[in-house]
GUBA-88881 format. One line per field, with one value per atom (N, C-alpha, C, CB): residue number from 1; chain; atom name; x, y, z. Coordinates in pm, whole numbers. Each point is the difference from the previous one (the first is absolute). Glycine has a CB too. Example, Ala and Ser with C-alpha at 12.3 -4.5 7.8 and 13.67 -1.06 7.14 Angstrom:
<nodes>
pos <- 1;1;1;1;2;2;2;2
unit <- A;A;A;A;A;A;A;A
site <- N;CA;C;CB;N;CA;C;CB
c1 <- 1319;-89;90;-189;154;82;-77;118
c2 <- -569;119;120;-117;222;119;109;-63
c3 <- 780;0;0;125;-197;6;73;-215
</nodes>
This chain:
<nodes>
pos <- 1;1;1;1;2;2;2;2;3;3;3;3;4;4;4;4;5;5;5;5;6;6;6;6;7;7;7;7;8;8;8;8;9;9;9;9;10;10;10;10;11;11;11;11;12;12;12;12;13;13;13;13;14;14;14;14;15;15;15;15;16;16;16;16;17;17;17;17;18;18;18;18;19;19;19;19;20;20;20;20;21;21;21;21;22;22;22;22;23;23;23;23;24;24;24;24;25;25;25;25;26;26;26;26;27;27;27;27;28;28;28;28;29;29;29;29;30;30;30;30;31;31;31;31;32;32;32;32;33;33;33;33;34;34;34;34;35;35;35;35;36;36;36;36;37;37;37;37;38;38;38;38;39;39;39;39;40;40;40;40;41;41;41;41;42;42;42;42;43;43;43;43;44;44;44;44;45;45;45;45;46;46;46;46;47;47;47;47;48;48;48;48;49;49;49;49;50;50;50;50;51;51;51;51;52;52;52;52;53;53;53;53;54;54;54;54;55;55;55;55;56;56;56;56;57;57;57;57;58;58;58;58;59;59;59;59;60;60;60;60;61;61;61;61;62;62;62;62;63;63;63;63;64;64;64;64;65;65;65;65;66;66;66;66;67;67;67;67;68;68;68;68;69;69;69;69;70;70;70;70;71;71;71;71;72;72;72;72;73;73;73;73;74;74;74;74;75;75;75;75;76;76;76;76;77;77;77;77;78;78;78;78;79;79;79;79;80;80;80;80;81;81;81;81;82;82;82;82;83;83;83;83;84;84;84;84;85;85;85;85;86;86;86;86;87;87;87;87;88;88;88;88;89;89;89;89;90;90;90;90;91;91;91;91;92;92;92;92;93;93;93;93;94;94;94;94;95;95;95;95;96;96;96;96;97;97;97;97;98;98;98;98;99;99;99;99;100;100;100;100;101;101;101;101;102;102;102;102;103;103;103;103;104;104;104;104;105;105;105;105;106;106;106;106;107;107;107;107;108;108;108;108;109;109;109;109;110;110;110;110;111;111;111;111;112;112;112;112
unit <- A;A;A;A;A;A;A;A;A;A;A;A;A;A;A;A;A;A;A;A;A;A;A;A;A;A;A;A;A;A;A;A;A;A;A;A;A;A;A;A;A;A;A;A;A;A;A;A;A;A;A;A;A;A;A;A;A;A;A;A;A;A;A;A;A;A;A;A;A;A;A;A;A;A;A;A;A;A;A;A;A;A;A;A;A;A;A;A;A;A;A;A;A;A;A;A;A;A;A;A;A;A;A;A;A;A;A;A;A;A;A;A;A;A;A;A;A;A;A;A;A;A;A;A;A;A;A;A;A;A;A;A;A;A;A;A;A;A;A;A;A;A;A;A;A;A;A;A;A;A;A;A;A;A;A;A;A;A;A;A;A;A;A;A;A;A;A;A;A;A;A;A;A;A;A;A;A;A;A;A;A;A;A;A;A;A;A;A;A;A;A;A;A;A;A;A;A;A;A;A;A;A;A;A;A;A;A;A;A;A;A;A;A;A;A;A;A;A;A;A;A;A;A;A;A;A;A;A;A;A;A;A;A;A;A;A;A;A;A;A;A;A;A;A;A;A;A;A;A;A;A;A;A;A;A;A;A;A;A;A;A;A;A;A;A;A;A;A;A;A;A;A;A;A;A;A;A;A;A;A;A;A;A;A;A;A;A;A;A;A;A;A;A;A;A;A;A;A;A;A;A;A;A;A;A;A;A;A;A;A;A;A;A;A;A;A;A;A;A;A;A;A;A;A;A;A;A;A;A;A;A;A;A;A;A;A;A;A;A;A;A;A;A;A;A;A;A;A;A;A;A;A;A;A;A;A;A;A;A;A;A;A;A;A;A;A;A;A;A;A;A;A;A;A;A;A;A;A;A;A;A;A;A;A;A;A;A;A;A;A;A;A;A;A;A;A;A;A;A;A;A;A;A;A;A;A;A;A;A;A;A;A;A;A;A;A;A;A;A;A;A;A;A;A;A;A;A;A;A;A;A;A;A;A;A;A;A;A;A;A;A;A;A;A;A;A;A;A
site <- N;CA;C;CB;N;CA;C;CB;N;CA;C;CB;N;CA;C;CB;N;CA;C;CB;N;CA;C;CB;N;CA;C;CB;N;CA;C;CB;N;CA;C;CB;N;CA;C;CB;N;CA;C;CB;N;CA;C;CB;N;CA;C;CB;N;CA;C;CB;N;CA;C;CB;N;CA;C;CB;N;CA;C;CB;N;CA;C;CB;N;CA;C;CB;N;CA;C;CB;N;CA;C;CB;N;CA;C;CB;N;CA;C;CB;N;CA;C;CB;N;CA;C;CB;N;CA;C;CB;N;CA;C;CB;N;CA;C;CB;N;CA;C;CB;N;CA;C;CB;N;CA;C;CB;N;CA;C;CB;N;CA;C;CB;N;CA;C;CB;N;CA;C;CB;N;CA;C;CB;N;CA;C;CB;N;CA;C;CB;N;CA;C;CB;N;CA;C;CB;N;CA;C;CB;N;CA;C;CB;N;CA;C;CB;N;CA;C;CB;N;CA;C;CB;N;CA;C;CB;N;CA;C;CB;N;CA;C;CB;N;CA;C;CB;N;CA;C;CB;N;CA;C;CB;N;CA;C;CB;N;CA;C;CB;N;CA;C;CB;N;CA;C;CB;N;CA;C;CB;N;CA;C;CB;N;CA;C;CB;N;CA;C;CB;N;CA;C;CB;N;CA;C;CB;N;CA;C;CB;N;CA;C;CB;N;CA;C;CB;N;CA;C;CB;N;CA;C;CB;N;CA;C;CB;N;CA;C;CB;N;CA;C;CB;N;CA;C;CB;N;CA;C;CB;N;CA;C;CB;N;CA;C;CB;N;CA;C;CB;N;CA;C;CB;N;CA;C;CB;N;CA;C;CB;N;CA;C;CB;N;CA;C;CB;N;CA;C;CB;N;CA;C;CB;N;CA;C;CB;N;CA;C;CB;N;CA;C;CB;N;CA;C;CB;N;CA;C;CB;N;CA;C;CB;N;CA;C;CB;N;CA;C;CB;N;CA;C;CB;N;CA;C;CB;N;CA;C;CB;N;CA;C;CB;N;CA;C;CB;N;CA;C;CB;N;CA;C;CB;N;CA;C;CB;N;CA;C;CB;N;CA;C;CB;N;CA;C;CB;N;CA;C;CB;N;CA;C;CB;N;CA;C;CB;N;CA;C;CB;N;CA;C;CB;N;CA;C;CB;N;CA;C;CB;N;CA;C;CB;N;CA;C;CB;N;CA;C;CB;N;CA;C;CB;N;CA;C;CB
c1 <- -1740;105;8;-36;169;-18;71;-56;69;52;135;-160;253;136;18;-9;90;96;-87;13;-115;-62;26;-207;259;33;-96;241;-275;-62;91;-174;133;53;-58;131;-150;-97;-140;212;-252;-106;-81;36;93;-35;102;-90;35;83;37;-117;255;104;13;122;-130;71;158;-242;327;121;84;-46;194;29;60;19;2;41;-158;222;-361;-101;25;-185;216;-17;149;-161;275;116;-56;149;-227;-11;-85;10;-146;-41;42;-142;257;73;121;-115;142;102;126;-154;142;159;28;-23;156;15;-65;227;-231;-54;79;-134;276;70;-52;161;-189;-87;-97;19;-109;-128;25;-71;146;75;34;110;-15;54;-99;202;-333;-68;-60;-76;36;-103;138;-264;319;119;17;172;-65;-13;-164;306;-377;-124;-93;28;-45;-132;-117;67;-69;-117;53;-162;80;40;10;-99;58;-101;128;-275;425;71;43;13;-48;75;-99;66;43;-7;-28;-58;97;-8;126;-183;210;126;52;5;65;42;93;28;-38;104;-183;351;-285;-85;-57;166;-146;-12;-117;173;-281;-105;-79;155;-35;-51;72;-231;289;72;108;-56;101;73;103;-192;325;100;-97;100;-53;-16;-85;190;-271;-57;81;-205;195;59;-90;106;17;-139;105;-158;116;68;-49;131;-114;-61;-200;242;-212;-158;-49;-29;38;-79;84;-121;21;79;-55;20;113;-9;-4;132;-143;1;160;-273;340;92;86;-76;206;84;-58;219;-213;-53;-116;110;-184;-136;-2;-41;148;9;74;-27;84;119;-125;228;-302;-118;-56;-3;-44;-71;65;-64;204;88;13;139;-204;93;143;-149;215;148;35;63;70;9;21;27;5;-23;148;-241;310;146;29;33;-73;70;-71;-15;-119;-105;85;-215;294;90;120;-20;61;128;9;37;-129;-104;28;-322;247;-6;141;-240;311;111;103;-44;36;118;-76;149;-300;-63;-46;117;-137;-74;-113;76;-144;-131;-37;3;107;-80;-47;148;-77;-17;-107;239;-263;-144;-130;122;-120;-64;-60;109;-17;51;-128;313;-276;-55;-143;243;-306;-107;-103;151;-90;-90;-17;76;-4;-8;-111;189;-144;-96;-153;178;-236;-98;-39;98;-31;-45;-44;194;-169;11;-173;364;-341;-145;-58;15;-35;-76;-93;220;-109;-39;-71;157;-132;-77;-121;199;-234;-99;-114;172;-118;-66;-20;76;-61;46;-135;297
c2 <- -1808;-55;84;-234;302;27;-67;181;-157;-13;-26;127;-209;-8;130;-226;299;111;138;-143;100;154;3;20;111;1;112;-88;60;136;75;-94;194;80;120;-107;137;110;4;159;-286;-27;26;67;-57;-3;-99;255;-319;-95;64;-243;151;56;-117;170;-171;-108;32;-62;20;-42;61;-59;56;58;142;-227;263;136;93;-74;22;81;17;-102;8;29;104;-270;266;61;159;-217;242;136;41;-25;-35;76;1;-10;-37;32;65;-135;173;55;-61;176;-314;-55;-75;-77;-41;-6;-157;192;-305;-109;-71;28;-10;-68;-30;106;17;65;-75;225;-255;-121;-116;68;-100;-146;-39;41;38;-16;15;83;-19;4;-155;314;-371;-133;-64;0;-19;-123;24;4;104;-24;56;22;-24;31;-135;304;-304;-57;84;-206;323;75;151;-175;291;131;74;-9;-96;153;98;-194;174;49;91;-169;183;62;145;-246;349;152;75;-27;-86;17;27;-112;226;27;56;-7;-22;-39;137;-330;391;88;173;-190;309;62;124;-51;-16;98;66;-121;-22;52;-111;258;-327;-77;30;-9;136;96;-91;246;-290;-103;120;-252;301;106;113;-165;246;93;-2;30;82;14;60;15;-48;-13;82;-224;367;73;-53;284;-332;42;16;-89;169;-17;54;-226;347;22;-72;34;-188;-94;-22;-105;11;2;-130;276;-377;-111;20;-104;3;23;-23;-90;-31;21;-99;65;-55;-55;-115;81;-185;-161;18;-160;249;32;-5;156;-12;33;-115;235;-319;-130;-107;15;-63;-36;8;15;104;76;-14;174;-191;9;-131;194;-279;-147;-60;26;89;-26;17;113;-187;34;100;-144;175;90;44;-44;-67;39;73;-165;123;35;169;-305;332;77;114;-168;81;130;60;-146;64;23;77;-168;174;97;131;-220;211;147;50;-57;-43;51;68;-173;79;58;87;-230;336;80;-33;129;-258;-87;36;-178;290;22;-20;127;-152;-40;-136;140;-243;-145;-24;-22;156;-41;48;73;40;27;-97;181;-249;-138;-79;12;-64;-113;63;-99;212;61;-35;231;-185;-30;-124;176;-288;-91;-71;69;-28;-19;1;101;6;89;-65;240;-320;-34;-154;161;-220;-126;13;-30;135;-5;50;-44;132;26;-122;163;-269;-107;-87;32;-28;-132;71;-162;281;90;-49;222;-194;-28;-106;120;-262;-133;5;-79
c3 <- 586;-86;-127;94;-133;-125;-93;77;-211;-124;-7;-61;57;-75;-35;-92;130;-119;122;-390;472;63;146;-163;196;116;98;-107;219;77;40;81;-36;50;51;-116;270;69;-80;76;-121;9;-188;322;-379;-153;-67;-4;-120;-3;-190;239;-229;-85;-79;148;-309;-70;-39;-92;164;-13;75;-188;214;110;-13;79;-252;-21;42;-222;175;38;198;-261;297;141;39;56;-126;-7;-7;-122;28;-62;126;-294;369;99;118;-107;135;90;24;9;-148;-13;69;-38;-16;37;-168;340;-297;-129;14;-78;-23;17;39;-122;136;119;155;-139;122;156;32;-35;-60;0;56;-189;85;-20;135;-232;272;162;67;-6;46;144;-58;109;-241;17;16;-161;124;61;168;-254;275;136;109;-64;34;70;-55;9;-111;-73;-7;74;-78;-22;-12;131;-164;-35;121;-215;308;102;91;89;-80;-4;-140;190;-247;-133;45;-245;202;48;134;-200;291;108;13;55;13;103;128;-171;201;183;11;31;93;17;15;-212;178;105;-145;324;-406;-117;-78;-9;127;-76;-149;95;-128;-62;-181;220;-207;-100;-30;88;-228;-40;-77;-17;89;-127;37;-254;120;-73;-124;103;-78;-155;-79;59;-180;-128;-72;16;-87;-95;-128;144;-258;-141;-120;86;-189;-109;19;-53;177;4;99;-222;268;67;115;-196;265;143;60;48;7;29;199;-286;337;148;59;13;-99;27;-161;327;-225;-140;-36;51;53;-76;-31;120;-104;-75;-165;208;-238;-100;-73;76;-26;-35;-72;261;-187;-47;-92;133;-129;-123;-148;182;-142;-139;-44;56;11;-8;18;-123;187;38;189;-289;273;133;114;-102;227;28;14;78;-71;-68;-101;62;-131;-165;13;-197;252;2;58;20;95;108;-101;278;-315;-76;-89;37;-127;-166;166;-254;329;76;47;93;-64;58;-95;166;-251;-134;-100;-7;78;-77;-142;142;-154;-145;-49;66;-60;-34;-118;143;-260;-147;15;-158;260;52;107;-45;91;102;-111;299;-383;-65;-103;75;-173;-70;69;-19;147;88;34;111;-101;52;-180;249;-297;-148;-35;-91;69;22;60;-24;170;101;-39;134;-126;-25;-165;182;-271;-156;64;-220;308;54;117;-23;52;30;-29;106;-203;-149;-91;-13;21;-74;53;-99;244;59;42;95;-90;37;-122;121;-282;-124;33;-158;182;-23;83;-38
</nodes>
C-alpha cells in the first residue's frame, strides 16, 4: 500500500503525477488517463504496433535532446499541442522562453 499523492511505476515509486509524467516522458494527462481507465500504471509506456517500443521521434533543441515531442511537451509543462505548434510556426524564442522556465522550476524544487 502506498501513500496518497505516490504512484509506482516499473517498480519505483513517484510522488505525484507530474514526477511520474517526467519519467515517462508523457504529459500528466497521460497519467491521469491510464489510472482512470486502467486503475494502475502498468500500461503506461507501453506500446503496441512493431516499433520496438520507440514512442515519435527524438527531438534535438537548444543542445539537448528529448526522445520525442510529448517528451519534450512534458518537460516544459505545456502541451504537446501548443509544443507542436511553437515548432510548426518556427517559435523558438517560445520554446526557448518555456525550456528556461522549465529548467528554473526544477532548479528550485531540486534546492527545496
Amino acid at each position: 500500500m502506498s501513500a496518497p499523492g505516490t504512484y509506482r511505476w516499473r517498480g519505483q515509486i513517484y510522488v505525484g503525477l507530474r514526477a511520474v509524467a517526467e519519467a515517462a516522458g508523457v504529459t500528466e494527462h497521460t497519467v491521469s488517463y491510464h489510472l482512470n481507465r486502467h486503475g494502475n500504471l502498468d500500461r503506461l509506456g507501453v506500446v503496441s504496433g512493431g516499433n520496438g517500443g520507440a514512442c515519435g521521434k527524438v527531438v534535438n533543441a537548444f543542445g539537448r535532446s528529448w526522445p520525442s515531442r510529448t517528451a519534450l511537451a512534458a518537460h516544459l509543462g505545456r502541451s504537446d499541442s501548443r509544443v507542436s505548434r511553437w515548432v510548426r510556426e518556427g517559435r523558438a524564442d517560445l520554446l526557448l522562453a518555456a525550456l528556461i522556465d522549465a529548467d528554473r522550476r526544477v532548479g528550485k524544487a531540486v534546492a527545496a
